[in-house]
N, CA, C and O of each residue as an XYZ file, in Angstrom:
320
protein
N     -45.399     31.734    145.988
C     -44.734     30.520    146.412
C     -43.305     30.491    145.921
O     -43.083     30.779    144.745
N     -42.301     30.155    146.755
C     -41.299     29.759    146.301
C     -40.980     28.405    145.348
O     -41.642     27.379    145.192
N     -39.864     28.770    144.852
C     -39.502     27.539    144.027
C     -39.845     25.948    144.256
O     -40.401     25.125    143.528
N     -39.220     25.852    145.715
C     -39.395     24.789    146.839
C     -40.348     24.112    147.088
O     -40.574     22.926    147.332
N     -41.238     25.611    146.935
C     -42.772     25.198    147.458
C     -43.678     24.650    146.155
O     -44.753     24.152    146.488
N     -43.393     24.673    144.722
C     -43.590     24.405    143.563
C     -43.424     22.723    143.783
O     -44.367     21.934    143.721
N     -42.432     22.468    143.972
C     -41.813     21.427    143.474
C     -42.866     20.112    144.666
O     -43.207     20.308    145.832
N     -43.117     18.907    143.832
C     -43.828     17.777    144.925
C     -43.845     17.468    145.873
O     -42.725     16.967    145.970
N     -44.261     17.362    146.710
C     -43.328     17.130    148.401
C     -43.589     15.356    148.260
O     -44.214     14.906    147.299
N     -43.137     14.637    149.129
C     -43.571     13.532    149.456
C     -44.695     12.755    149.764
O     -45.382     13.775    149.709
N     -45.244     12.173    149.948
C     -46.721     11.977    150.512
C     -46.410     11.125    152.370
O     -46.630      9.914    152.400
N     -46.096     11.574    153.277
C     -46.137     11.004    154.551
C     -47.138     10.008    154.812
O     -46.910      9.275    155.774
N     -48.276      9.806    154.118
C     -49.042      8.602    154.415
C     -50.517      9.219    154.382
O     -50.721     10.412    154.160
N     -51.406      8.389    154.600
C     -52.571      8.372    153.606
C     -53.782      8.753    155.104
O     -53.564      8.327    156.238
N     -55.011      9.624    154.722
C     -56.104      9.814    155.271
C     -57.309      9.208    155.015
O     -57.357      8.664    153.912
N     -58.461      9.118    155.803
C     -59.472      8.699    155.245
C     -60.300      9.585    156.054
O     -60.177      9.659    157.276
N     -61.428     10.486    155.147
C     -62.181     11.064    155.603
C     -63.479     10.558    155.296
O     -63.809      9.952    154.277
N     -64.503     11.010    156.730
C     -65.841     10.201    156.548
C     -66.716     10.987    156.714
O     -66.910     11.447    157.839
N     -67.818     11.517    155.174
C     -68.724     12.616    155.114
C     -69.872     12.379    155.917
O     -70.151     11.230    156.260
N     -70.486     13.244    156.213
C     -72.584     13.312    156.556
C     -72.840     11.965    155.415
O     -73.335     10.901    155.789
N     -72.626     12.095    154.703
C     -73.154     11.093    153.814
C     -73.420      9.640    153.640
O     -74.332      9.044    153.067
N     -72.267      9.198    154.359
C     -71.250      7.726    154.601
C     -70.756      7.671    153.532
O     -70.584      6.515    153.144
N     -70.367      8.624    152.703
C     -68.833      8.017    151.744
C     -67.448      8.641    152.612
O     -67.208      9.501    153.459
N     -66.804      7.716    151.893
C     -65.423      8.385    152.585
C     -64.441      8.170    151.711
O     -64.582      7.437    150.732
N     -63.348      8.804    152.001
C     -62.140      8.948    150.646
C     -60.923      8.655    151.250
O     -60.686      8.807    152.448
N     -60.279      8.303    150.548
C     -58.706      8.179    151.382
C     -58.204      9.280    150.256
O     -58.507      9.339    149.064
N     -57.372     10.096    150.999
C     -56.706     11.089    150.001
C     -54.842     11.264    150.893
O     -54.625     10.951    152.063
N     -54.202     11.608    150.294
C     -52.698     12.049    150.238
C     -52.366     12.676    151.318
O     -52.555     13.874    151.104
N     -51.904     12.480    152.547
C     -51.688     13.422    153.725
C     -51.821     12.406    154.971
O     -52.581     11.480    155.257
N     -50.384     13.215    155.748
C     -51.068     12.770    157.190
C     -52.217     13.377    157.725
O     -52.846     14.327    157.261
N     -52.444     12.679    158.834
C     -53.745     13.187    159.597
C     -53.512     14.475    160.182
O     -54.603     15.038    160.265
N     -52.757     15.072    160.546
C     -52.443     16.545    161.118
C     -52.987     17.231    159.613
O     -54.027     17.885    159.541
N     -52.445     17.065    158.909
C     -52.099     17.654    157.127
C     -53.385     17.987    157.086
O     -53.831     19.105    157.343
N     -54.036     16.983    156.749
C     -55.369     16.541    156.147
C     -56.406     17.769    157.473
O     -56.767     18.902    157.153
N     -56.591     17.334    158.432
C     -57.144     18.341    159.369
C     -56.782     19.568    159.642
O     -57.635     20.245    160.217
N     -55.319     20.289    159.297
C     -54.949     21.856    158.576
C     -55.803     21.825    157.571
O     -56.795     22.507    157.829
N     -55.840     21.287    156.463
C     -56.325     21.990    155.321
C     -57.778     21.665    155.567
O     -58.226     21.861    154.437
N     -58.588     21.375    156.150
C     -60.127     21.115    156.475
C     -60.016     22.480    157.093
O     -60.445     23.392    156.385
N     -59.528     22.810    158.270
C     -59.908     23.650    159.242
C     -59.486     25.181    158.538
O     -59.846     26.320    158.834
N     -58.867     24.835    157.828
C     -58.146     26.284    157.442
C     -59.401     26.992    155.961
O     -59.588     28.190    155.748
N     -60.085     25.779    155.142
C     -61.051     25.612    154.592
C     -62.340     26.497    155.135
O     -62.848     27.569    154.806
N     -62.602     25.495    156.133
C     -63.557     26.264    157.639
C     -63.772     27.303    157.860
O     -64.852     27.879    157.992
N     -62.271     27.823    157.955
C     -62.342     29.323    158.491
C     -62.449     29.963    157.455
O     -63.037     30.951    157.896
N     -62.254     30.245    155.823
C     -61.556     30.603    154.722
C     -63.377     31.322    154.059
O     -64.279     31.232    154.892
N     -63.567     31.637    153.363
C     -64.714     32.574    152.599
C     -65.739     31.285    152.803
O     -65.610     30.069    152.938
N     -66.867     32.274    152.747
C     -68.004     30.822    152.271
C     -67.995     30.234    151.382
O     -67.783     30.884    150.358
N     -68.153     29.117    151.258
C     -68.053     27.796    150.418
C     -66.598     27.544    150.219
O     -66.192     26.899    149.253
N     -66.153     27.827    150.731
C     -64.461     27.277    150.354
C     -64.299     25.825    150.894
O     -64.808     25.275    151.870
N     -63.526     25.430    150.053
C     -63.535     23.778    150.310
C     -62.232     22.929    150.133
O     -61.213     23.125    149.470
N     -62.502     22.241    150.696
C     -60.634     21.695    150.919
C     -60.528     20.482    149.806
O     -61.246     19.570    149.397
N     -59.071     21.061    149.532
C     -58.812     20.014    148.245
C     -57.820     19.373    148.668
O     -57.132     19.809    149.591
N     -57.548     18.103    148.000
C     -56.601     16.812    148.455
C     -56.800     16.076    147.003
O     -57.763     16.253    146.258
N     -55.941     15.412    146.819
C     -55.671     14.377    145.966
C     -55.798     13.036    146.284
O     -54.889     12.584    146.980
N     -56.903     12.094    145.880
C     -57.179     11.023    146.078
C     -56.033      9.944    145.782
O     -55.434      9.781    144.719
N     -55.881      9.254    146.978
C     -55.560      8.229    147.089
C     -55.174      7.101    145.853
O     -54.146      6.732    145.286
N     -56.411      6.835    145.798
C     -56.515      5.584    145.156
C     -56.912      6.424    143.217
O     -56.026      5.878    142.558
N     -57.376      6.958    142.632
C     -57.943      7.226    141.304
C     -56.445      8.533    140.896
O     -56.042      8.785    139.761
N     -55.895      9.157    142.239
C     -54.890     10.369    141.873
C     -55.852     11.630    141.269
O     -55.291     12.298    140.399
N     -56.891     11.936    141.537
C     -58.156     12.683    140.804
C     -57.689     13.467    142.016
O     -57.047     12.938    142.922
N     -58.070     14.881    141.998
C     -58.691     16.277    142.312
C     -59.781     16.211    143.419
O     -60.837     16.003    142.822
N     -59.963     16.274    144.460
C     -61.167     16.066    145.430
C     -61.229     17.097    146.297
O     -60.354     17.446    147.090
N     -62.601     17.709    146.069
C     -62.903     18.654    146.610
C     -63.800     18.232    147.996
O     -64.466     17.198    147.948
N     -63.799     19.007    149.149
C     -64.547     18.197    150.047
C     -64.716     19.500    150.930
O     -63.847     20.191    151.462
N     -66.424     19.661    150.927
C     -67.029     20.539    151.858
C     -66.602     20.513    153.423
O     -66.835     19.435    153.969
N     -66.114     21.351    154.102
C     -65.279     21.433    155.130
C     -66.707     21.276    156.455
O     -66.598     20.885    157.617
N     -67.748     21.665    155.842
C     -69.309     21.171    156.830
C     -69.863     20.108    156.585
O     -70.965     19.845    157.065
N     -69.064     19.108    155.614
C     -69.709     17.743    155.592
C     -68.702     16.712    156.250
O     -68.832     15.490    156.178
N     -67.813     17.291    156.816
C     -66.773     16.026    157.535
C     -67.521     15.318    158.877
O     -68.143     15.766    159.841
N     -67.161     14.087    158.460
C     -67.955     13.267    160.126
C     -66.302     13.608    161.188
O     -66.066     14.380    162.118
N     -65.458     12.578    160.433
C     -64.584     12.221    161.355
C     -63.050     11.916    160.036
O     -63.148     11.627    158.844
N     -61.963     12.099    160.748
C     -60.769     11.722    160.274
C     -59.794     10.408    160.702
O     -59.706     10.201    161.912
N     -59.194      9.673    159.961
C     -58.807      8.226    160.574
C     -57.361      7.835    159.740
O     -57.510      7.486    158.569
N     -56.398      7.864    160.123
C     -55.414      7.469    159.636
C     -55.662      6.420    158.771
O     -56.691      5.874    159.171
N     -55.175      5.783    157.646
C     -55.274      5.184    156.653
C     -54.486      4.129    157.252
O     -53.987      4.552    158.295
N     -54.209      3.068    157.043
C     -53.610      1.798    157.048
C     -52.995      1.043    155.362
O     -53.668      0.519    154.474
N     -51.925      1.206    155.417
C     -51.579      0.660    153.590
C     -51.531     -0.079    153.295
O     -50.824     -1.045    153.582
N     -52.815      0.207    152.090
C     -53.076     -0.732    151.396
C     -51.630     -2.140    150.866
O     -50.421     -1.930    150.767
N     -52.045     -2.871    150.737
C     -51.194     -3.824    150.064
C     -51.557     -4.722    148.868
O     -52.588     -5.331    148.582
N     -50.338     -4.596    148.256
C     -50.964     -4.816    146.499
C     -51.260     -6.727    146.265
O     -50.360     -7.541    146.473
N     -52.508     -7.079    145.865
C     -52.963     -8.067    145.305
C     -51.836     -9.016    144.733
O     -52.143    -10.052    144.142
């Protein structure tokens, strides 16, 4: 990686993904973003799994690329 590529990028706006499970996460990314790094996951060794940074806690989230239901642009939040 370059230097460039080191350094934070911005966050363009927020995802919400919805597992087999019914949990769902809002994590860091547009919706294009967020569905590259799923699909690229997908294709990538077995068990490889797509990581994103949560939203709301800023935690590490790993997310099985065969448990996605569906992807949904986020709507922002607004503070209390």
């Amino acid at each position: 990686m370059s230097a460039s590529e080191d350094r934070a990028q911005p966050v363009t706006g927020t995802t919400e993904i919805y597992l087999v499970t019914g949990d769902r996460h809002r994590v860091d990314g547009d919706l294009k973003s967020v569905e590259r790094t799923i699909l690229d996951a997908a294709r990538g060794s077995i068990m490889q799994l797509a990581w994103f940074i949560d939203a709301d806690t800023r935690d590490d989230l790993a997310v099985n690329p065969e448990h996605v239901v569906s992807l949904r642009a986020a709507r922002p939040t607004t503070p209390d």
